[in-house]
N, C-alpha and C positions, 0 to 999 in steps of 0.2 A: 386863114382860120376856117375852120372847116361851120359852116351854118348849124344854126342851133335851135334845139327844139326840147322845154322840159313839159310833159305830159304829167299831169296830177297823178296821185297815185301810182304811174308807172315810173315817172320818171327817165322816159325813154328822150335822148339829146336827138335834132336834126333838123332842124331849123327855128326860125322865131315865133314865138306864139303870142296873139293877142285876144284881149278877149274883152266881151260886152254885157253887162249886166242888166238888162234891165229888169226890176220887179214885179212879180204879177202882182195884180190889182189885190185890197184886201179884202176883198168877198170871194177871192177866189180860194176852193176849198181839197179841189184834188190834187194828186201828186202830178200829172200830166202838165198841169201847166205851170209847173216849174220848170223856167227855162233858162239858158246861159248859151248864146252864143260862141263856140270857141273854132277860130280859121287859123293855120298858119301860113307864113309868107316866106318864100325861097327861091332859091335858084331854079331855072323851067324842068333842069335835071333831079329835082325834089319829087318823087312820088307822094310825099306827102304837102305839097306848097295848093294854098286855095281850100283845103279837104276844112272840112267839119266833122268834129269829135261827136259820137255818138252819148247823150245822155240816155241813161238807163230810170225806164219814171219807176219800178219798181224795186229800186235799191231803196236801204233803209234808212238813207241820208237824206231820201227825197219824201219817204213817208212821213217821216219825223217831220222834218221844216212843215209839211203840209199840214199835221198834225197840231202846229204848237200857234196856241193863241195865247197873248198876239202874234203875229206875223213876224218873224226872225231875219231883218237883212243877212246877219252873220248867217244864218242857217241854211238861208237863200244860197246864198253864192257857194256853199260847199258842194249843197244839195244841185244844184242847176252847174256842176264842175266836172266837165266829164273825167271819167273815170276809167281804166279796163278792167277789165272781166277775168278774173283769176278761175280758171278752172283746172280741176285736178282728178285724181284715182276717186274720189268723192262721186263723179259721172263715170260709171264703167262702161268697159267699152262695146256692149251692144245697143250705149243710148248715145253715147259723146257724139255722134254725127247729127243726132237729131235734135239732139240740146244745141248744139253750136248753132247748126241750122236755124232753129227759131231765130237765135239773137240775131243774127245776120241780115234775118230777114227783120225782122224788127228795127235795124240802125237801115236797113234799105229803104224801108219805107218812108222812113221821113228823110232820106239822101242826106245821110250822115255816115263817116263811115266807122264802123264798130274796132276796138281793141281787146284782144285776149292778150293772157298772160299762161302759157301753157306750166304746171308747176303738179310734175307726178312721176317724177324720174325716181327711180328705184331708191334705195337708203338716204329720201331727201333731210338735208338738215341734219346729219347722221344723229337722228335720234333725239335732237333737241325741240326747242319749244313747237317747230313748225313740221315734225317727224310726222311722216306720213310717205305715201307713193307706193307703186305696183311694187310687187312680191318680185317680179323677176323682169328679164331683160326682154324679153320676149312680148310677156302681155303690154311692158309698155310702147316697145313697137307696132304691135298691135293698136296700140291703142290711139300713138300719134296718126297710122293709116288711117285708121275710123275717122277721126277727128276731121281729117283735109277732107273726106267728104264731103264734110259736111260747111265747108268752108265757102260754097257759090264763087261768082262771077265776079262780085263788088271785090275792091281792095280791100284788104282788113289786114288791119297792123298787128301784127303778133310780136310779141316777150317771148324769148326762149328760154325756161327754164332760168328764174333767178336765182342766182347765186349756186347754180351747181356747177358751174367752172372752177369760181374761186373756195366753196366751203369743200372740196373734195381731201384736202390735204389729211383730214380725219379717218378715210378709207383706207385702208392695206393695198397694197399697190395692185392686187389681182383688181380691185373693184374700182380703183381707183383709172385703169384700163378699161372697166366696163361702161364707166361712166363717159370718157371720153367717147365710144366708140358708140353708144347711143347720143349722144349728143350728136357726134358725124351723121348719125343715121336720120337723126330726126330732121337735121339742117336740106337733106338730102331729098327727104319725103316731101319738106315744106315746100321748100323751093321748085319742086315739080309744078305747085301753081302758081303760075303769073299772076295773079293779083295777090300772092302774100307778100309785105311788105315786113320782111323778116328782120328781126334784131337778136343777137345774141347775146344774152345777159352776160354785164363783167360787173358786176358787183358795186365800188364803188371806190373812190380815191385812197382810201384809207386801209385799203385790205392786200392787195396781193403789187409788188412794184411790177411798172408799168410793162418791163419789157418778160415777165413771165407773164402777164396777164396778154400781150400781145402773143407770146409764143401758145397760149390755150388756144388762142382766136384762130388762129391760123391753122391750128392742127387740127379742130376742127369743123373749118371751113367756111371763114369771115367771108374770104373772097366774093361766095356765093352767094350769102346775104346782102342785105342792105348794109347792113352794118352792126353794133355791140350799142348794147344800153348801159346806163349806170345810174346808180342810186333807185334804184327799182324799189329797195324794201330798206331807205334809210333817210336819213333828214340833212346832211350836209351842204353848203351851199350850192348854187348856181355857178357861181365864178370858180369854187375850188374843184367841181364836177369838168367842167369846161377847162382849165387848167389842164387836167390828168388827162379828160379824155384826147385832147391835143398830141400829149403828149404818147399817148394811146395807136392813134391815126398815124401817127409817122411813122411807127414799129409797123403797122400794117398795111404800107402801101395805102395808103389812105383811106379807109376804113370811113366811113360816115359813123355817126354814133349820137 
């Protein structure tokens, strides 16, 4: 069985995760010193085995808990729950290097290492709740380029595009080619740097069977990845995630996930 790893909010599988809570004291009144330790543990061929999840003190999980008197165990541990960093066509692309850049440095400094979720691929969502992404195929290669600038030396775990493997079936088959072929392009750009610790989004157990969703992975280019995420932007079990992706890994020459 391949090691397992579910990341909060991302969702991303590949090794075991544990984690430690302790509460700050109740006079404590900023967002900063909410804190959650989270390590995970794995095989020595784990890039991510030992590492530390980056907490972000200015998301709005951590203002709030900071915010709320009394003092919110429940709010605590969401807030001090590391998180990744969803960024999109939202940062264009003569700042995405320098927006990325801060974060980076920001989870560097406190030797934690940072998670994005790259999510700005051309006709994302086609149009539904989460519709959004660059106008054309071009700016958003452009845009993945910018981005790995801005990406330094530390490891940072990257999401590749959620759900635009599996929600493409909505596209016309011209676009529906475009999209694959940006997604090869971006797997291609990422992977140029050694400390990206790449995942390619597949969605999640319940959406595309396993040996079409292995044949996406492949075309293009698990190999060169780390490996495929799941349940990225859904709520489904642990066991039923780990099940599929299994089942996932084998179609892929063993694919981590």
């Amino acid at each position: 069985m391949a090691p397992v790893l579910v990341v909060p909010a991302a969702a991303v599988i590949g090794c075991t995760a544990t984690a430690q809570a302790p509460l700050p004291d109740v006079a404590v009144s900023t967002p900063r010193s909410i804190h959650i330790e989270q390590t995970i543990t794995g095989s020595v061929n784990n890039p991510l085995s030992g590492k530390y999840f980056y907490v972000d003190p200015t998301t709005s999980s951590v203002v709030a808990a900071a915010e709320t008197q009394p003092l919110s165990s429940e709010l605590l541990t969401i807030a001090g729950t590391p998180q990744v960093r969803w960024i999109g066509n939202e940062v264009p692309i003569d700042r995405v290097a320098a927006d990325v850049n801060a974060y980076v440095r920001a989870a560097e400094s406190v030797n934690k290492m940072p998670m994005l979720a790259l999510y700005a691929i051309p006709h994302r969502d086609c149009g539904g709740f989460s519709a959004s992404g660059f106008a054309t195929g071009d700016e958003y290669r452009a845009w993945v380029s910018s981005l790995v600038e801005g990406l330094g030396t530390s490891q940072v775990l990257v999401v590749l595009e959620p759900d635009a493997l599996t929600a493409m079936d909505c596209l016309p088959p011209d676009l529906q080619q475009e999209r694959m072929d940006l997604l090869r392009a971006a797997v291609d750009t990422l992977t140029r740097k050694a400390n990206v610790v790449l995942y390619i989004d597949g969605g999640h157990s319940r959406w595309l069977p396993a040996e079409e969703l292995a044949r996406r992975l492949i075309d293009v280019g698990v190999d060169r990845a780390r490996g495929f995420s799941l349940n990225t932007s859904n709520f489904f079990t642990t066991a039923e995630e780990i099940a599929f992706g299994e089942r996932v890994s084998a179609l892929t020459n063993g694919a981590s996930y």
